[in-house]
N, CA, C and O atoms as CSV, one atom per row, in Angstrom:
chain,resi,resn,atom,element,x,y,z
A,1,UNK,N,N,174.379,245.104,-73.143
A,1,UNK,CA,C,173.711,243.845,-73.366
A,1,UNK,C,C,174.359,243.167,-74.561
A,1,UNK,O,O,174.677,243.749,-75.598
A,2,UNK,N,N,174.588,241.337,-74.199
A,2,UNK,CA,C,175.145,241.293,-75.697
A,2,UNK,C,C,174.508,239.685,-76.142
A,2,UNK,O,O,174.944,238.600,-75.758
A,3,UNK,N,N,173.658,239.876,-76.823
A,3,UNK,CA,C,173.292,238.907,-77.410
A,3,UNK,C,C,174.340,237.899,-78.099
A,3,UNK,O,O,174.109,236.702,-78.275
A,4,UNK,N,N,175.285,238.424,-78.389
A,4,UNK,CA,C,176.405,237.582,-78.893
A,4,UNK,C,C,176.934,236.137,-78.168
A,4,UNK,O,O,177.142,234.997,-78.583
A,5,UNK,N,N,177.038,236.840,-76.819
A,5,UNK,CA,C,177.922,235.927,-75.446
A,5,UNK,C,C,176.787,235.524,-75.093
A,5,UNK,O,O,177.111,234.546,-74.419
A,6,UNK,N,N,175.374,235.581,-75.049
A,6,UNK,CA,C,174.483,235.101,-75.044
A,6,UNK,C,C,173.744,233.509,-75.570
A,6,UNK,O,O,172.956,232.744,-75.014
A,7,UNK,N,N,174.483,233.486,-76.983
A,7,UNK,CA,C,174.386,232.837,-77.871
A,7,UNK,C,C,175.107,231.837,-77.653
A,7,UNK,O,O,174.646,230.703,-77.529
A,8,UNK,N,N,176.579,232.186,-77.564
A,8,UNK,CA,C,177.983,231.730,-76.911
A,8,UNK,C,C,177.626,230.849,-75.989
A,8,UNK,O,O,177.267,229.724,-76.338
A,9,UNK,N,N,177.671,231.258,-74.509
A,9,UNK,CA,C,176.977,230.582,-73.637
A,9,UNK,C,C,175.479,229.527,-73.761
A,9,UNK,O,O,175.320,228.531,-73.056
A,10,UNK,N,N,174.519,229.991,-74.768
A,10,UNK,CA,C,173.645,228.754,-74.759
A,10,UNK,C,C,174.398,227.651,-75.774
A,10,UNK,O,O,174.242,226.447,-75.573
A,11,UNK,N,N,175.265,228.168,-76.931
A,11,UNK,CA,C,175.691,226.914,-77.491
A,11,UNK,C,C,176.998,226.236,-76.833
A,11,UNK,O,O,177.248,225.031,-76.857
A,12,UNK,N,N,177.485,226.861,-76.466
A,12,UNK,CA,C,179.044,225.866,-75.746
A,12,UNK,C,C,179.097,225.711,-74.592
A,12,UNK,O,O,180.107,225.090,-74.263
A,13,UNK,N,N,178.233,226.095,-73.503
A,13,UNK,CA,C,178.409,225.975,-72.120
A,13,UNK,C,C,178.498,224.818,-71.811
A,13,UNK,O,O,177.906,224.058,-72.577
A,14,UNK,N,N,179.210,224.184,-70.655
A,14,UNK,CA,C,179.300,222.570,-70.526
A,14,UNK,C,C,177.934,221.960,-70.311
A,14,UNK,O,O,176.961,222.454,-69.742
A,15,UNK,N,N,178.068,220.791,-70.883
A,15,UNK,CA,C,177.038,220.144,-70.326
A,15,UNK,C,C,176.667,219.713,-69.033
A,15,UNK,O,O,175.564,219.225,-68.791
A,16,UNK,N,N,177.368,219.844,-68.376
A,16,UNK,CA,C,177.529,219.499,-66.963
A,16,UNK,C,C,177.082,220.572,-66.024
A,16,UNK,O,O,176.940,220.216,-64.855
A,17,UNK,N,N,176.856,221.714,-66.294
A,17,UNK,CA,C,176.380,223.249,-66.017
A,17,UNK,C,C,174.886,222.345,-65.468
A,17,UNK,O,O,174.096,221.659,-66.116
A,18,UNK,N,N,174.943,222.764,-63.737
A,18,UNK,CA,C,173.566,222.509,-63.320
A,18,UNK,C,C,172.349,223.811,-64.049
A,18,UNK,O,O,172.801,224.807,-64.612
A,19,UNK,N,N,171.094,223.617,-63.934
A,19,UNK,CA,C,170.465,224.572,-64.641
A,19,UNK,C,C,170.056,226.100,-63.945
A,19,UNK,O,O,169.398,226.920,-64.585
A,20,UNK,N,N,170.473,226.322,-62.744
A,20,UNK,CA,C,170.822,227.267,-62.398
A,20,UNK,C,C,172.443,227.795,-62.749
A,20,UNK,O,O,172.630,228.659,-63.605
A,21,UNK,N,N,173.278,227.337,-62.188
A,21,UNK,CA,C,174.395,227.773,-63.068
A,21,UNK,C,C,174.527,228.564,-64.440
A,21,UNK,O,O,174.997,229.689,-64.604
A,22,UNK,N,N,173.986,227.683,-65.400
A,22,UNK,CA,C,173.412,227.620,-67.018
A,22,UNK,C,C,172.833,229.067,-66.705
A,22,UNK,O,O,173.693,229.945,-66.635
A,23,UNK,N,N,171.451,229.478,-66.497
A,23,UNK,CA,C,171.018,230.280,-65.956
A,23,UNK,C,C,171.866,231.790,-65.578
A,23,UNK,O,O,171.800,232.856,-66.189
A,24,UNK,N,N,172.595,231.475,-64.457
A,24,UNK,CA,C,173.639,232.412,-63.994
A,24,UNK,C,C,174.643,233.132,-64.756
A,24,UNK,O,O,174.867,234.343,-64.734
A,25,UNK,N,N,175.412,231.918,-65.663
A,25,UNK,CA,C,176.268,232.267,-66.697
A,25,UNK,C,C,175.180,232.605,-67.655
A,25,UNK,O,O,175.870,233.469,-68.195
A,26,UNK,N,N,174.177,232.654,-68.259
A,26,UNK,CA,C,173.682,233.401,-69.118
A,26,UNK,C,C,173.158,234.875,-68.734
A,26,UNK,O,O,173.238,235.827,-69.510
A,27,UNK,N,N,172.497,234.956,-67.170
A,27,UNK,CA,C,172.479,236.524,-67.056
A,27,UNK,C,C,173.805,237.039,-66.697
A,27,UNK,O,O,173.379,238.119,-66.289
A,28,UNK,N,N,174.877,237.116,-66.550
A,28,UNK,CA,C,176.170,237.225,-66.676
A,28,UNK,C,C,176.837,237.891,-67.803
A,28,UNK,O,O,177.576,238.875,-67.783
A,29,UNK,N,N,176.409,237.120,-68.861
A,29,UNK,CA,C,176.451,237.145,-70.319
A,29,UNK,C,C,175.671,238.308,-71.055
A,29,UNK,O,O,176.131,238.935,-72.010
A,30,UNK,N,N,174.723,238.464,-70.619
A,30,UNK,CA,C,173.299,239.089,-70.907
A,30,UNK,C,C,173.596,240.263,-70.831
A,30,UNK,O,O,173.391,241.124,-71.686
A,31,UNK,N,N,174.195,240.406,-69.614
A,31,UNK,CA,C,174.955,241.924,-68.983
A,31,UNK,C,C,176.258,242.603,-68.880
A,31,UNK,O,O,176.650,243.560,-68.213
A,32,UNK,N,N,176.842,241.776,-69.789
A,32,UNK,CA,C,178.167,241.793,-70.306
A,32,UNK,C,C,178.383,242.611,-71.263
A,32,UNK,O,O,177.521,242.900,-72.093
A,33,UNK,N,N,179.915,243.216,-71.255
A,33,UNK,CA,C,179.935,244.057,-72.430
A,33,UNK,C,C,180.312,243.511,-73.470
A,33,UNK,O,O,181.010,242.562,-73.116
A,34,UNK,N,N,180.250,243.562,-74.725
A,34,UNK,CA,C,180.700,242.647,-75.985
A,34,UNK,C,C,182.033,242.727,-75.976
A,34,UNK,O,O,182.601,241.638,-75.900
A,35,UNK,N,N,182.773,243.767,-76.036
A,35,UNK,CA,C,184.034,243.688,-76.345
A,35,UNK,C,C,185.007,243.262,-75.174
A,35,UNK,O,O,185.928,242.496,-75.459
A,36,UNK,N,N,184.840,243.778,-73.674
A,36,UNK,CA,C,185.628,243.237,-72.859
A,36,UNK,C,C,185.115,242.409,-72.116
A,36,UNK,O,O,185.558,242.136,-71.001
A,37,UNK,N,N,183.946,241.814,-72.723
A,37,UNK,CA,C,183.346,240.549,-71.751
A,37,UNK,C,C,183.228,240.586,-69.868
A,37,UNK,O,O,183.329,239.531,-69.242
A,38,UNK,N,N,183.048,241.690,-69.276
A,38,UNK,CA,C,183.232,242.187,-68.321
A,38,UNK,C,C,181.809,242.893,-67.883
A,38,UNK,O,O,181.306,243.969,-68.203
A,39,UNK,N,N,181.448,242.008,-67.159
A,39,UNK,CA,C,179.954,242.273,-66.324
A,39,UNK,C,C,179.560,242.516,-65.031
A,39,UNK,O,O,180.253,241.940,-64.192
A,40,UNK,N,N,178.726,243.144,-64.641
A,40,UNK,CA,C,178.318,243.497,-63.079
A,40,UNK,C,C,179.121,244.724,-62.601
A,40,UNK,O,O,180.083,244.758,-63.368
A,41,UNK,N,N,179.199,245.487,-61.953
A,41,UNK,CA,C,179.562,246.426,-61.349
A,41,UNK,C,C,178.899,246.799,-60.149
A,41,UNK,O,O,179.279,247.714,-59.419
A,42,UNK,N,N,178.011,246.158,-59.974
A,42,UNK,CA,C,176.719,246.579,-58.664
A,42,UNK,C,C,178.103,245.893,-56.958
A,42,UNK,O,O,179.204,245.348,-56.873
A,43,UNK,N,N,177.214,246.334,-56.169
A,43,UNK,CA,C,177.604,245.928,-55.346
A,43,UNK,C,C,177.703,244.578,-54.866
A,43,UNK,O,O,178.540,243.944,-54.224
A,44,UNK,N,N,176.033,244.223,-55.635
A,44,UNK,CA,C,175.785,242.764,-54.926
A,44,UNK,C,C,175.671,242.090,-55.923
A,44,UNK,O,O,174.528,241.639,-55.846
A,45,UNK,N,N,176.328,241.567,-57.217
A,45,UNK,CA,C,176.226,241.099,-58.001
A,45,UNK,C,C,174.930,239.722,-58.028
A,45,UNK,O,O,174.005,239.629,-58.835
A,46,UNK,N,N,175.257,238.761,-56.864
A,46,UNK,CA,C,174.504,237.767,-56.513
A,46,UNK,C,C,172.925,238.749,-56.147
A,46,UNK,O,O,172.029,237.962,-56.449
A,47,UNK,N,N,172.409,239.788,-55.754
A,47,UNK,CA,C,171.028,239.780,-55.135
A,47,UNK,C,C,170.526,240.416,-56.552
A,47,UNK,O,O,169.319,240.655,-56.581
A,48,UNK,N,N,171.410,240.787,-57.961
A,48,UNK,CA,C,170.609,241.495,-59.243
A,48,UNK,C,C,170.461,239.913,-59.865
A,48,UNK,O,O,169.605,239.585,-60.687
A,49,UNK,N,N,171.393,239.098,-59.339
A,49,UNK,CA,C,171.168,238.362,-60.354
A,49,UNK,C,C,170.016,237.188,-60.014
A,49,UNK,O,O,169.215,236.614,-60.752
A,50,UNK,N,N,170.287,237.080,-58.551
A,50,UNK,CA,C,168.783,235.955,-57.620
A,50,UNK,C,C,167.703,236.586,-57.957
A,50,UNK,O,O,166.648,235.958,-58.051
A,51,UNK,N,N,167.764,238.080,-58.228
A,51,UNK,CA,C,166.017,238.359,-58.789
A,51,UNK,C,C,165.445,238.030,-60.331
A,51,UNK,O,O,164.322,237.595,-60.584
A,52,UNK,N,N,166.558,238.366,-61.349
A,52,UNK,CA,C,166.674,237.705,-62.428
A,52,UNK,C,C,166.732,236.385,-62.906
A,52,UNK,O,O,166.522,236.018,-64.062
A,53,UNK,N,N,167.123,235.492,-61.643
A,53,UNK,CA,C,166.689,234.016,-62.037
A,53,UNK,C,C,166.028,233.571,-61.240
A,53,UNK,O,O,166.084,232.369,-60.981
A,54,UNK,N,N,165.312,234.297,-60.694
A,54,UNK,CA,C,164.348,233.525,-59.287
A,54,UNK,C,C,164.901,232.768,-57.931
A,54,UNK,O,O,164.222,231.817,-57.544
A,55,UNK,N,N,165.703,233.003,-57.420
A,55,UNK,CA,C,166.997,232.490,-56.770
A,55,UNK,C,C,166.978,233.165,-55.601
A,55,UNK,O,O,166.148,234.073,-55.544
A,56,UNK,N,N,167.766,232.950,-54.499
A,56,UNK,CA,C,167.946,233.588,-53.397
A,56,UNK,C,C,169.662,233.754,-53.472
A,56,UNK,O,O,170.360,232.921,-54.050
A,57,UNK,N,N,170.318,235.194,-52.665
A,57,UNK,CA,C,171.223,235.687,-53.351
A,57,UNK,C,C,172.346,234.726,-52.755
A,57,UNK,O,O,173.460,234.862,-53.261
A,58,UNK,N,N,172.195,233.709,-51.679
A,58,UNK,CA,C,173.206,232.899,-51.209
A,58,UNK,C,C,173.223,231.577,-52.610
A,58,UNK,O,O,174.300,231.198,-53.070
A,59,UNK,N,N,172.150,231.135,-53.020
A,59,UNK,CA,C,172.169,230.313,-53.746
A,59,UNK,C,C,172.650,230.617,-55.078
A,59,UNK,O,O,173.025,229.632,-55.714
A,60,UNK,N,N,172.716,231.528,-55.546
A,60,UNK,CA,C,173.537,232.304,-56.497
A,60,UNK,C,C,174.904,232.685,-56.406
A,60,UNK,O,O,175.514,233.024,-57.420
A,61,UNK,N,N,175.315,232.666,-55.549
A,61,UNK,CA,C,176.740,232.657,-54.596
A,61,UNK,C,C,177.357,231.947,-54.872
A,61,UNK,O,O,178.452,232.160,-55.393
A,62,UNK,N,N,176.603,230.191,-54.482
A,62,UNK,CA,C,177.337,229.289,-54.268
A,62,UNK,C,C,177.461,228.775,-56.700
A,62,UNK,O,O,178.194,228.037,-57.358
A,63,UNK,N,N,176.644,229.432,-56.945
A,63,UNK,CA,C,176.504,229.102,-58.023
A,63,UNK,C,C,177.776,229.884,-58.756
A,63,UNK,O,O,178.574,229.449,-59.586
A,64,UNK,N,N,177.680,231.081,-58.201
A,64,UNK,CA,C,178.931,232.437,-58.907
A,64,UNK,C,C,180.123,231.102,-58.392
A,64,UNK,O,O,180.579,230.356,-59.259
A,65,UNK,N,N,180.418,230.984,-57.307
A,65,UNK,CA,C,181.664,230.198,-56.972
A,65,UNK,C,C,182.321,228.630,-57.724
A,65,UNK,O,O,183.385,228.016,-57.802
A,66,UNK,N,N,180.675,228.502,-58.243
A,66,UNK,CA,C,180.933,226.681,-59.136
A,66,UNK,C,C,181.585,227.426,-60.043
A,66,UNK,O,O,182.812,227.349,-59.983
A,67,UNK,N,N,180.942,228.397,-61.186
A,67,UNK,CA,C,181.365,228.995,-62.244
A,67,UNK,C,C,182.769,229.598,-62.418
A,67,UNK,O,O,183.334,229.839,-63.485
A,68,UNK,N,N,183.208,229.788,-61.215
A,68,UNK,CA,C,184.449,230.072,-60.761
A,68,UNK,C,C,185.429,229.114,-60.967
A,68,UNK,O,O,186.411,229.282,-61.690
A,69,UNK,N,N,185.132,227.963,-60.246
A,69,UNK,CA,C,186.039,226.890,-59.910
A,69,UNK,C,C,185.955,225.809,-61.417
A,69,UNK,O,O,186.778,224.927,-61.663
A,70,UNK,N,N,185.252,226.015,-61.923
A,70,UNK,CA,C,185.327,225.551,-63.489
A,70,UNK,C,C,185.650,226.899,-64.518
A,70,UNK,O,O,184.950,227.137,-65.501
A,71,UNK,N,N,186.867,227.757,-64.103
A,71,UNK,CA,C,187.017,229.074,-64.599
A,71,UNK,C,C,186.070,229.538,-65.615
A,71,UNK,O,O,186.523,230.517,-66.207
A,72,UNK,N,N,185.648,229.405,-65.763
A,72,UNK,CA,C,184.041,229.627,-67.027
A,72,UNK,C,C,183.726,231.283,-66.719
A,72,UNK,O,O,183.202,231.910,-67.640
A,73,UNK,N,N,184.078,232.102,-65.269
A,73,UNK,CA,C,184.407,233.184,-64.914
A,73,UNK,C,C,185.357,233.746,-63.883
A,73,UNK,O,O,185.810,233.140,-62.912
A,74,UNK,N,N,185.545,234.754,-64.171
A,74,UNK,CA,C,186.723,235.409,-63.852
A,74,UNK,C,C,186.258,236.587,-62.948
A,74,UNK,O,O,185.717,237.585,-63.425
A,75,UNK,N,N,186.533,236.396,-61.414
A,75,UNK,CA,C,186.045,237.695,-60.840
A,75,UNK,C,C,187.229,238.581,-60.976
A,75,UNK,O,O,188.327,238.024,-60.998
A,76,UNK,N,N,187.190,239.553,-61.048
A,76,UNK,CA,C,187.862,241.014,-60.889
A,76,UNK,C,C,187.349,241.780,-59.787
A,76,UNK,O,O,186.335,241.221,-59.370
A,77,UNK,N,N,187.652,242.962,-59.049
A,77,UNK,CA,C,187.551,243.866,-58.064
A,77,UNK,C,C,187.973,245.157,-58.640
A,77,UNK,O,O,189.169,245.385,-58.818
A,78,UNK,N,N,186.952,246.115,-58.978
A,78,UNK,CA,C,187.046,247.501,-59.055
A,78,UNK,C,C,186.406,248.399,-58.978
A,78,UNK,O,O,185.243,248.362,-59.380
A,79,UNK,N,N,187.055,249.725,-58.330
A,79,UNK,CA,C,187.180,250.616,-57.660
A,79,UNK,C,C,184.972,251.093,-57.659
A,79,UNK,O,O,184.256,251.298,-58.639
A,80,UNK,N,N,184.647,251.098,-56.375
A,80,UNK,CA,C,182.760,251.590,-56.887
A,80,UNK,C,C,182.887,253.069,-56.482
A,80,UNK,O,O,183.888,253.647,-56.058
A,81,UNK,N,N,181.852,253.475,-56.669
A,81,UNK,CA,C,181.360,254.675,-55.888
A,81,UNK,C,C,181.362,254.741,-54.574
A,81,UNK,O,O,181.797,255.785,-54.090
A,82,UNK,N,N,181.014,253.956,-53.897
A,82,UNK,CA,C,180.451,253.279,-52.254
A,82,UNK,C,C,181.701,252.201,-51.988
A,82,UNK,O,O,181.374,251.362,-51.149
A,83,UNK,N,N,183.126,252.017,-52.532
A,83,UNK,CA,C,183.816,250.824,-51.880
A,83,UNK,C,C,183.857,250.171,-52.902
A,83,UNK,O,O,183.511,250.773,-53.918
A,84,UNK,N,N,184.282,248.725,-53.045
A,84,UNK,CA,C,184.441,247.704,-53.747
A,84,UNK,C,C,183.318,246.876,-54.461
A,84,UNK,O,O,182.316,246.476,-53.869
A,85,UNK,N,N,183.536,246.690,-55.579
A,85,UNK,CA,C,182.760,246.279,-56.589
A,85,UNK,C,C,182.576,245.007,-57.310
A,85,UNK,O,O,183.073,245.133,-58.429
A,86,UNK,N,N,182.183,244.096,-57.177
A,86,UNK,CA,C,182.895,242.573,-57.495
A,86,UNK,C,C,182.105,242.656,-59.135
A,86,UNK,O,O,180.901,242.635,-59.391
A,87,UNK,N,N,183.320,242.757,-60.101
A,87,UNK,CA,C,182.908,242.350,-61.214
A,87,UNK,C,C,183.463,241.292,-62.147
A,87,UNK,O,O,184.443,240.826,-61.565
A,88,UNK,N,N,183.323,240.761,-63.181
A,88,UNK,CA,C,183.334,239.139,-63.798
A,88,UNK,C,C,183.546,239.266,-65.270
A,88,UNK,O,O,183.007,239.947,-66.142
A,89,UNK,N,N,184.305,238.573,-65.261
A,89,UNK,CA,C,185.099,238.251,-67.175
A,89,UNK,C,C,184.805,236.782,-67.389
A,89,UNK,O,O,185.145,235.706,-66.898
A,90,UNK,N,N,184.195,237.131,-68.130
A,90,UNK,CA,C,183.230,236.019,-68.992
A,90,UNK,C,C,184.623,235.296,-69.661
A,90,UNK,O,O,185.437,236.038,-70.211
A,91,UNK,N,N,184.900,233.681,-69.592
A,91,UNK,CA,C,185.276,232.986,-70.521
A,91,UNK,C,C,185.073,233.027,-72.076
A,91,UNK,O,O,183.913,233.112,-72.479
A,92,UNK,N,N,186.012,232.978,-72.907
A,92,UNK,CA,C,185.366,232.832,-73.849
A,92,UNK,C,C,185.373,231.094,-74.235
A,92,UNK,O,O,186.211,230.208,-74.069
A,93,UNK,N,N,184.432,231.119,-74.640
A,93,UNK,CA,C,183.582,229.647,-75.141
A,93,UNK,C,C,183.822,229.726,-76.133
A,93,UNK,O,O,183.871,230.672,-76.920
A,94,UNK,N,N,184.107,228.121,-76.237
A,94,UNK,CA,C,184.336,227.508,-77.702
A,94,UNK,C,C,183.411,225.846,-78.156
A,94,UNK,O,O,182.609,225.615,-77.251
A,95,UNK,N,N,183.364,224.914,-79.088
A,95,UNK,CA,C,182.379,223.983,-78.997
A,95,UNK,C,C,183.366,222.928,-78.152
A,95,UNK,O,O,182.851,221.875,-77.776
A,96,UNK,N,N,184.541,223.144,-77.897
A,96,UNK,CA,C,185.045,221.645,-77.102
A,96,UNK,C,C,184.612,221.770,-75.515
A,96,UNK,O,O,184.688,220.910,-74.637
A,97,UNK,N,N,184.056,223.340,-75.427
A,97,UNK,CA,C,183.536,222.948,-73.768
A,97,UNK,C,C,182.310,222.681,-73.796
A,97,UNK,O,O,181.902,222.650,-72.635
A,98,UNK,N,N,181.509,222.472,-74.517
A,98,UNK,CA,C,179.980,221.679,-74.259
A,98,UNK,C,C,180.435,220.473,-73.684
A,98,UNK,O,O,180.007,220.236,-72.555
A,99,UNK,N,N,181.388,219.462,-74.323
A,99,UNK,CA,C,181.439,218.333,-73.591
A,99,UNK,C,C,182.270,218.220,-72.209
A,99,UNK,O,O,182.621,217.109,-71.814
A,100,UNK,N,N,182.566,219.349,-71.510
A,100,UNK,CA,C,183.376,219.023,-70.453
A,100,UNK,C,C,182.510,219.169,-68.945
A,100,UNK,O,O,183.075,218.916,-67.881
C-alpha cells in the first residue's frame, strides 16, 4: 500500500481524468508498490478493482484502457500461478500534468 502515489495521484492527476478514471488510478496507486510503482497481480485486475469503486468490471476496463491511452499507466504481463497476469506501472506524476 502506498500512500505516497496516493497523494501523487490526488495532487497531479489531469484534470481532465473523468471521476471514475480519477478513482481507478487512485486504487491502482493504493495497491501499488512504493518503490517499483507496479500494481495488481490478480488475474482480473478490472473485477478487484469494480468492487473497490463500485463499478462493473467492463466499465473499469474501458476506464484501465483511457488510463492507458493517456500513458498515465503502463500494463506489463507476468508470469501467475494459474497463466497470465495483467499487471500496471504507475506513471510517475508531476504538477505539469494536472493541467493536461
Amino acid at each position: 500500500m502506498s500512500g505516497r502515489l496516493v497523494r501523487e495521484v490526488l495532487e497531479h492527476a489531469p484534470n481532465t481524468l473523468s471521476r471514475l478514471e480519477l478513482l481507478v488510478l487512485v486504487s491502482l496507486a493504493e495497491s501499488a508498490n512504493d518503490h517499483t510503482r507496479t500494481t495488481y497481480g490478480a488475474q482480473s485486475a478490472a473485477v478487484v478493482i469494480a468492487h473497490r469503486v463500485r463499478s462493473t468490471p467492463a466499465t473499469v476496463r474501458n476506464a484501465l484502457g483511457a488510463l492507458r491511452q493517456r500513458a498515465l499507466i503502463k500494463p506489463i504481463h507476468a508470469q501467475a500461478h494459474r497463466g497470465q497476469a495483467q499487471q500496471y506501472i504507475l506513471t510517475e506524476l508531476h504538477e505539469y500534468h494536472r493541467d493536461t
